[in-house]
C-alpha positions, 0 to 999 in steps of 0.5 A: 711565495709572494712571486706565485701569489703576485701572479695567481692574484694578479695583485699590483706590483711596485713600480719600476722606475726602469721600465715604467711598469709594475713588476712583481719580483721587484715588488717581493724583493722590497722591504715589506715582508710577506706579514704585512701582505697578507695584512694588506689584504685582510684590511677593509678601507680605511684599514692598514696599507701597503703595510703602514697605518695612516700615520706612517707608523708600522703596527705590531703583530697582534696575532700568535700566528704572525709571531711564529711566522707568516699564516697562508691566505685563505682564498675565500676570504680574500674580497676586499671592498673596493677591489674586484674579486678577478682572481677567485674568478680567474682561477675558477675559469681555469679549472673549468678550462682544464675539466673541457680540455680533459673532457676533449682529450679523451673523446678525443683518444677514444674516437681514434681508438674506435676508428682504429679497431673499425680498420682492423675489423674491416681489414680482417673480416671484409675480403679485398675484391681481387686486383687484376694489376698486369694481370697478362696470362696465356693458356695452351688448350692444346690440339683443336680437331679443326673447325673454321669459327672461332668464337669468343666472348667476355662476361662475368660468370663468378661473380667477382668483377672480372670478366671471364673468357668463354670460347668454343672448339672443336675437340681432337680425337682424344680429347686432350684439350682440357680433359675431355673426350667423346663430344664434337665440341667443348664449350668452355669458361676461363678466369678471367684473373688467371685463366684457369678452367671454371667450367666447360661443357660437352657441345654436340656440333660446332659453335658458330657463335656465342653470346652472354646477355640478360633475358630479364632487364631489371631483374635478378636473374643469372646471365645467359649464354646463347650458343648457336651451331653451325646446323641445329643447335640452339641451346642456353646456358647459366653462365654461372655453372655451365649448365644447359638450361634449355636446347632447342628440339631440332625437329622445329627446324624441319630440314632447315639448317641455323644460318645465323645465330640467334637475336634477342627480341623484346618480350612477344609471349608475355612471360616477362622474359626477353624471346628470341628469333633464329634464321633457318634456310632450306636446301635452295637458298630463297627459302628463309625460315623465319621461328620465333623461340621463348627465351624461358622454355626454348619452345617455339613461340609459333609456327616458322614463318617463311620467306622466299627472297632473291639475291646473291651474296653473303648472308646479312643479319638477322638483326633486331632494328628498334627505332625512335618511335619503337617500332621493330623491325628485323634486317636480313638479306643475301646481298643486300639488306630487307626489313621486315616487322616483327608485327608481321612475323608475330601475326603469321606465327601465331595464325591471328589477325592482331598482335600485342600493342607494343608490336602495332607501332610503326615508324612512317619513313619505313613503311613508305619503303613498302612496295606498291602491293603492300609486301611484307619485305622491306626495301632498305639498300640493294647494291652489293652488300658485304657487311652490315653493322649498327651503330649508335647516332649521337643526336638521337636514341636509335642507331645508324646503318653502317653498310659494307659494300664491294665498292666502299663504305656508305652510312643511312640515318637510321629515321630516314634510311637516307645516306648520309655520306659515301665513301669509295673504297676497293679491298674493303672486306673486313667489318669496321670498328668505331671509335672515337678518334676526333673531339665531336663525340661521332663514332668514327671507324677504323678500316683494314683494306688490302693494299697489294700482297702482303700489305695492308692500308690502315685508315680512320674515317671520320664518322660525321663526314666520311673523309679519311683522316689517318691512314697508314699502310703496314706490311702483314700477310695474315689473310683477316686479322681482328681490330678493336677499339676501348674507350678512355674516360676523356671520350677518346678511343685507342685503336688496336690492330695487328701487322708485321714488325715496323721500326722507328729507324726509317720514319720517311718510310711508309712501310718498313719491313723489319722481321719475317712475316710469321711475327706479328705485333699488336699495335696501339693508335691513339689520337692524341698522338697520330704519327706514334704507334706503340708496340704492345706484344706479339704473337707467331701464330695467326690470330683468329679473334679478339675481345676488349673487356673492362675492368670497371674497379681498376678502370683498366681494359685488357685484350683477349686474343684467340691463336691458333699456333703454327701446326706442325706436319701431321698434327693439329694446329694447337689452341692458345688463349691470352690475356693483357692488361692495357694499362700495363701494356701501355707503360711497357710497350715500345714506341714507333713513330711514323714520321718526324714531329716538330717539336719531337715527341719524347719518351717521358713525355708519352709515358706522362700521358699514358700513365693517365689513361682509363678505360671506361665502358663506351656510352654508345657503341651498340 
């Protein structure tokens, strides 16, 4: 008892002579007992110490209590004058301490037994987004009853962030391909997550081309599907139910026929939806029918307004130009390449002399292009054309002019119409697909050019300079074969293209051929490595079309392709659609490598680097 009440009190203990402090043990093992403690400290100054009286003499009990036997202190009445009261205190700071520290315990288990009832909650009631993880799929469609066009395009129609498949075919005679007979042709919509039918819809011709987009920029309006036929049809579709909401009366054509598909406008009637221009021709060519048509009814917004121009060759455009100043103007030609401004068309539909201010802008360096009779007709390049692309300029908001010709490639700045560089290529018939390759944030293009029979030269050309930067040639004997590209979040592009089956085993070899000529791969640059290519899949059929999509939530693309399957004598050649994930691919895909590198590149190495890949959505490809 006196240990306790020696440690509680912090009462002075007897000194040791061993250790020269004072140890209470020691204290309680001397010969005074616990009675003249407790008198110790019951006595004021001048009263009893250390058990003794003033004289050294030892007092007598004078109480019943200290005769049978030693009495508990009282705590509150254990203040003696000339000593502090640190104990009464101390024990009183240390119940308070555990009264907060209690206090903080139990905030503490309820706060955590909140968060754990919130997870449960949210895990139960709140649905998951779906995980689109190697999410690789491959649809039969069955027969197709001909048809030379192939369109594909990606967009989410369900609403579930993973973009869908919407393609066009025409149908065999019985309509097997996915349940449906009687119409000419289907359009129909795929998942995006496994590739099952979401919908489809009866087309009454073939589709040349189809494209999702908003008609309402801002707003909350379903996402549109614009599928324009190969004669007259022009029809919009909800991309949500595949229903049509609105088809354009083919008497509006007259004894026109769609040469194009149609392009979104800005908003020229004033309904605060986006309108649209389509490019008709008549039985002699010079006859080009330009009709407005609101995006909202379908109806056209004028009169067709025609053009009768003179050249020789593939059809370019229409395409809708918008340049820095805002000015709009739309590009077409057979052969070569005429501008004229929306301003003109508008005012000619609509039989007046004025259009709305937001068409009266004009953009100078265009207009001196003019010629000396103030034509309507826009000179821009006259020199063979083949294909015409707009592309992004990285140092202003308008685009440039990436012109395909017979004999090369020639890119305009879009303010000036001016080349900015040349370069001479023979065989070029594909368009080109942009990119990143090089670290100056300039799109840069990858090219196929045929390079002899059965071969074809892959090359990079540089987009701020026009020199060749990566080139290789590759066995393949499909006639076209689609390239594409996706964009890392490092700014860089992966390039994806298609070729007969090449082996690591020769890399002194430029060409190596390794398998029959009906395999061919899907193949993988990236720039980091230039002289490795990754094997990523193959296919025996030809492949007709290709689309890059992105999964945003898993920073994830993946690769649609259109096959048609090789036909056996008799019957139709059968339709497939596939779907493969990227990232997955990149981990499984076999390498190639071109040539030796010092010091050679490993296996583990690449796969680090792979394994930190994501694909975002490119910032300035149009």
């Amino acid at each position: 008892m006196a240990t306790v009440l020696s440690r509680a009190l912090k009462l002075p203990g007897k000194k040791s002579p061993d250790l020269g402090e004072y140890d209470p043990l020691t204290q309680a093992d001397s010969d005074e007992s616990e009675d003249d403690l407790v008198l110790d400290l019951q006595q004021k100054n001048g009263g009893v110490r250390n058990g003794k009286g003033p004289l050294g003499e030892v007092p007598e009990p004078d109480s019943e209590a200290e005769v049978a036997g030693p009495a508990e202190p009282h705590l509150s009445e254990v203040t003696t004058d000339g000593y502090p009261s640190e104990p009464l205190a101390g024990l009183e700071q240390k119940a308070a301490s555990s009264i907060v520290s209690y206090v903080r315990t139990s905030v503490f288990l309820l706060t955590l037994v909140v968060s754990m009832v919130l997870v449960l909650v949210c895990a139960f009631l709140i649905p998951c987004p779906p995980r689109d993880l190697h999410s690789t799929w491959s649809r039969h469609l069955g027969p197709q009853g001909g048809g030379d066009l192939s369109p594909l395009e990606l967009a989410d129609v369900n609403g579930d962030g993973l973009r869908d498949v919407l393609l066009s075919f025409v149908t065999s005679g019985n309509g097997s391909a996915v349940g449906v007979s009687g119409p000419a042709a289907l359009l129909v919509c795929l998942s995006g997550m496994n590739g099952s039918t979401l919908w489809s819809s009866p087309l009454p011709e073939e589709a040349r081309d189809i494209t999702c987009l908003n008609l309402m920029p801002g707003g909350v309006a379903d996402t549109i599907c614009l599928v324009t036929g190969t004669r007259k049809m022009l029809s919009a579709f909800n991309a949500t139910s595949g229903k049509a909401i609105w088809t354009l009366n083919p008497n509006y054509l007259s004894n026109g026929t769609l040469a194009a598909p149609g392009v979104a406008l800005p908003d020229v009637d004033d309904d605060g939806v986006r309108d649209l221009v389509v490019l008709a021709t008549g039985e002699s060519q010079p006859d080009l029918c330009f009709l407005l048509v609101s995006g909202r009814t379908g109806s056209p917004v004028g009169r067709p307004v025609k053009y009768s121009i003179v050249g020789a060759g593939n059809l370019i455009g229409p395409q809708v130009y918008i340049t820095t100043n805002g000015a709009v103007y739309i590009l077409f030609g057979f052969g070569n390449i005429q501008a004229v401004a929306l301003r003109d068309i508008f005012v000619q539909a609509q039989n007046r002399d004025s259009s709305p201010p937001s068409l009266q802008i004009e953009e100078p360096e265009w207009e001196k292009r003019r010629s000396i009779n103030l034509s309507e007709l826009i000179d821009i390049y006259s020199d063979g054309v083949e294909l015409l692309q707009l592309v992004k300029a990285p140092d202003s908001n308008c685009s440039n002019l990436l012109v395909t010709t017979r004999q090369g490639l020639v890119l305009l700045r879009g303010h000036s119409l001016l080349p900015s560089w040349t370069v001479s290529l023979d065989g070029l018939r594909s368009q080109p697909t942009s990119g990143y390759f090089t670290d100056d944030q300039t799109l840069d293009f990858l090219l196929q050019i045929q390079d002899g029979i059965g071969l074809k030269k892959m090359m990079v050309v540089d987009g701020d300079t026009g020199s060749v930067i990566w080139n290789y040639s590759a066995p393949c004997h499909m006639r076209e074969t689609p390239t594409t590209s996706a964009v890392t979040a490092d700014l860089k592009s992966v390039f994806l293209f298609w070729a007969e089956g090449l082996s690591a085993a020769s890399p002194n070899s430029d060409v190596v051929r390794a398998e029959p000529p009906s395999l061919h791969h899907l193949y993988l640059l990236h720039p980091a490595f230039p002289l490795i290519l990754l094997d990523l899949a193959n296919a025996t059929g030809t492949v007709t079309a290709s689309k890059v999509g992105i999964n945003d939530l898993w920073k994830d693309a993946f690769y649609v392709t259109r096959t048609t399957g090789p036909s056996s004598k008799g019957h139709p050649a059968p339709l497939v659609v596939s779907k493969l994930s990227l990232r997955w691919a990149l981990m499984e895909g076999q390498m190639v490598q071109l040539k030796e590198t010092t010091p050679k590149i490993g296996r583990g190495e690449l796969r680090r680097f792979l394994s930190r890949i994501k694909f975002v959505d490119s910032p300035l490809q149009v």
